[in-house]
C-alpha positions in Angstrom: 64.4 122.8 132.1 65.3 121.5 128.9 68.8 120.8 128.1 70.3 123.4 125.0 70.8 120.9 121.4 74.2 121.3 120.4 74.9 122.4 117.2 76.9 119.8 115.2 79.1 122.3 113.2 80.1 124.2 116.2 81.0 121.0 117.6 83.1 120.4 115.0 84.4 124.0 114.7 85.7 123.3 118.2 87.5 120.2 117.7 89.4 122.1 114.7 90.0 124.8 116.7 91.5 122.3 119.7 93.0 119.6 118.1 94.5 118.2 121.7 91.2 118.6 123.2 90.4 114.7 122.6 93.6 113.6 123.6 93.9 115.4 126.7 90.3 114.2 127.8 90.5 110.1 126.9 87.7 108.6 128.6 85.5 111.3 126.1 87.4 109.7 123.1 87.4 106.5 125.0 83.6 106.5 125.4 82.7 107.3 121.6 81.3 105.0 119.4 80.8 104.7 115.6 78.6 102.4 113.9 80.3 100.2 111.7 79.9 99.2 108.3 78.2 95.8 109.4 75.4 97.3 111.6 77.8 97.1 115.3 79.3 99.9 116.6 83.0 100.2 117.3 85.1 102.2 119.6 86.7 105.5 117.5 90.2 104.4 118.5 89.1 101.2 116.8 87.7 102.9 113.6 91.1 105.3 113.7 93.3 102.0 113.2 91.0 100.5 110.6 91.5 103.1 108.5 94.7 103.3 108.8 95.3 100.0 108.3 93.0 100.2 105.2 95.1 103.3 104.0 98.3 101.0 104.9 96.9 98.5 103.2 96.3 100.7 99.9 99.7 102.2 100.4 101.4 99.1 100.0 99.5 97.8 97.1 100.0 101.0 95.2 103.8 100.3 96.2 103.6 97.1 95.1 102.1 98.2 91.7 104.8 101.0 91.3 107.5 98.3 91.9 106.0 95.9 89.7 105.6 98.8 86.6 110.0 99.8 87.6 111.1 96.5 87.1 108.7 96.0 83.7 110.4 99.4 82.3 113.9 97.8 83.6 113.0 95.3 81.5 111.9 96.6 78.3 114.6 98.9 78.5 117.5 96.4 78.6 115.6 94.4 75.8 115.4 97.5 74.0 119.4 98.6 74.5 120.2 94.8 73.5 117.9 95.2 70.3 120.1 99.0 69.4 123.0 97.4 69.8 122.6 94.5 67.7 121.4 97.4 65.2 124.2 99.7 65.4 126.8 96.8 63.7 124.0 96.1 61.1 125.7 97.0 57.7 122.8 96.9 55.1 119.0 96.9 55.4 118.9 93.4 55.3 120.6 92.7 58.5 118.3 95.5 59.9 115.0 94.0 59.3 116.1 90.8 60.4 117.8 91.8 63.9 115.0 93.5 64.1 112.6 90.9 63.8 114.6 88.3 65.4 114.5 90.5 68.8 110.8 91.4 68.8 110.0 87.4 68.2 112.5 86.4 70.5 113.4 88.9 73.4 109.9 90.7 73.6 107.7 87.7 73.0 106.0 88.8 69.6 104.1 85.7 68.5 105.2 87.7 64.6 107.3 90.9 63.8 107.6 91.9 59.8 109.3 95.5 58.8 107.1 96.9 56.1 108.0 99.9 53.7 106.0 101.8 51.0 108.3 102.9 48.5 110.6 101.1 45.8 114.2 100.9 47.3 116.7 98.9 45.2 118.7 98.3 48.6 115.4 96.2 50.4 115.2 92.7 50.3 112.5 91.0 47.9 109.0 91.3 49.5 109.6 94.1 51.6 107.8 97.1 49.9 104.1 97.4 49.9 102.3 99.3 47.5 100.7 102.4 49.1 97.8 102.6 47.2 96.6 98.6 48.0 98.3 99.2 51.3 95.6 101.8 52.2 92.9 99.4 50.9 93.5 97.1 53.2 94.6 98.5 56.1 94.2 102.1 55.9 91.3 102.1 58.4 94.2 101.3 60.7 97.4 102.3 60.1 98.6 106.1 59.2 102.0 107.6 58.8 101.8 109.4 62.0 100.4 107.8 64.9 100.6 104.1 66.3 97.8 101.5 66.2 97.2 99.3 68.6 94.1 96.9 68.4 92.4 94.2 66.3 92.8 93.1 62.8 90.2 91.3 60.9 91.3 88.6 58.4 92.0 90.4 55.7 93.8 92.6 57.2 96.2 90.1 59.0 97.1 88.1 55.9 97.8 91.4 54.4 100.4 92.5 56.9 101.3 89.1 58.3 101.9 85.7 56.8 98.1 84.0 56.5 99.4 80.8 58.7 100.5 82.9 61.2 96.7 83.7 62.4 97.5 87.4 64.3 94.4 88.6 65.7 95.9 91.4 67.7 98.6 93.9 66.5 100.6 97.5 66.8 101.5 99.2 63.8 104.5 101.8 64.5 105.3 104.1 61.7 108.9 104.3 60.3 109.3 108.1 59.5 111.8 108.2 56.9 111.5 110.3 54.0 113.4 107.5 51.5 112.1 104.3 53.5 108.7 105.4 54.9 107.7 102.2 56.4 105.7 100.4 59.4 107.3 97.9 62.2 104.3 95.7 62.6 104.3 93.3 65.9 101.3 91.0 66.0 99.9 88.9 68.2 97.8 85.3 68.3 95.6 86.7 71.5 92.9 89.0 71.4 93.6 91.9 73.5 97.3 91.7 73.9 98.0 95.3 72.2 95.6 98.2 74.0 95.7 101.2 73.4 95.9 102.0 77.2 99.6 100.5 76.9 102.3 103.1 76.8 103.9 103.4 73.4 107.1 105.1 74.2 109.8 102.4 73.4 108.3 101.6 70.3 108.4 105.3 69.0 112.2 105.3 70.4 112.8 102.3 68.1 111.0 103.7 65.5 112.8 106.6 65.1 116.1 104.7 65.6 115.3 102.5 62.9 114.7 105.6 60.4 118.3 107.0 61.5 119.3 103.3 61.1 117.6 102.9 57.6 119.0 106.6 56.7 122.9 105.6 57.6 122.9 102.1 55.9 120.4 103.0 52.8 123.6 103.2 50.2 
């Protein structure tokens, strides 16, 4: 007489159904055997703790990662506080643009930092306003008054923002939304692929729209 086949979902329906079933019957669980990635076969106790050590394993580095991101924000958000409170004291534009440029340069590793505006303003320093028609011929592929760029710049369009010598091949462009000192805080970099647009953009925007309240205050 030939033995009944099992059917493997029933199997597996009664497992579900009695959870303790394994571990009140141990030489079964014991006796079971899984082929292993390499070709052997291993115990299923044996698989059980290589997974969870793989899952511990995965844990951790996730952990790890999440740690590693807190104490980058930590970070950025001191330099930032720093950089708003050396703002706050500012008393003209002039001291604005260069605290500002000073702490992107110095504090968050800029390689150049320039503070750009498109409209005449008797109160900016020489060689701070841009022209917005020849502004959008050279970089308008790139740079709006609405959302941030972060990328590449060709030649061209490096000289144009930054000083030629400088040689920026990577940069972010952050708008300045101010209605009498529209402008563009431009941090560049010497490295291809420093700026991505994967990077969060958060503290930048902050800044941003602290330097328009900024700009507002002191533009007498």
């Amino acid at each position: 007489m030939s033995k009944k086949k099992l059917d493997p979902k029933a199997v597996e329906e009664f497992l579900i159904l009695n959870p303790d079933f394994l571990s009140q019957n141990s030489k079964i669980l014991n006796s079971i055997e899984i082929v292993h990635e390499t070709g052997g076969a291993v115990s299923l106790i044996q698989k059980q703790v290589e997974l969870l050590r793989k899952n511990y394993e995965s844990t951790s580095g996730n952990l790890l990662q999440l740690i590693d991101i807190a104490k980058a924000n930590e970070e950025i958000f001191d330099k930032t506080k720093q950089l708003l409170l050396s703002l706050i004291i500012c008393r003209n534009l002039s001291d604005i643009i260069s605290a500002t440029e000073s702490s992107f340069v110095k504090e968050f590793g800029a390689d150049s930092c320039k503070l750009l505006f498109f409209k005449e303003n008797a109160n900016l320093p020489k060689g701070r306003i841009l022209n917005p028609k020849e502004a959008h011929k050279f970089i308008g592929k790139k740079y709006d008054a609405t959302n941030v760029y972060c990328g590449s710049l060709d030649d061209r369009e490096s000289s144009y923002i930054f000083d030629k010598k400088t040689k920026i091949l990577d940069c972010v462009l952050v708008p300045i939304k101010n209605i009498d000192c529209p402008g563009v805080l431009a941090l560049g970099s010497k490295a291809a692929e420093t700026y991505s647009d994967k990077k969060d953009t958060l503290f930048l925007e902050f800044i941003a729209e602290a330097l328009s309240s900024l700009i507002e205050r002191n533009n007498y």
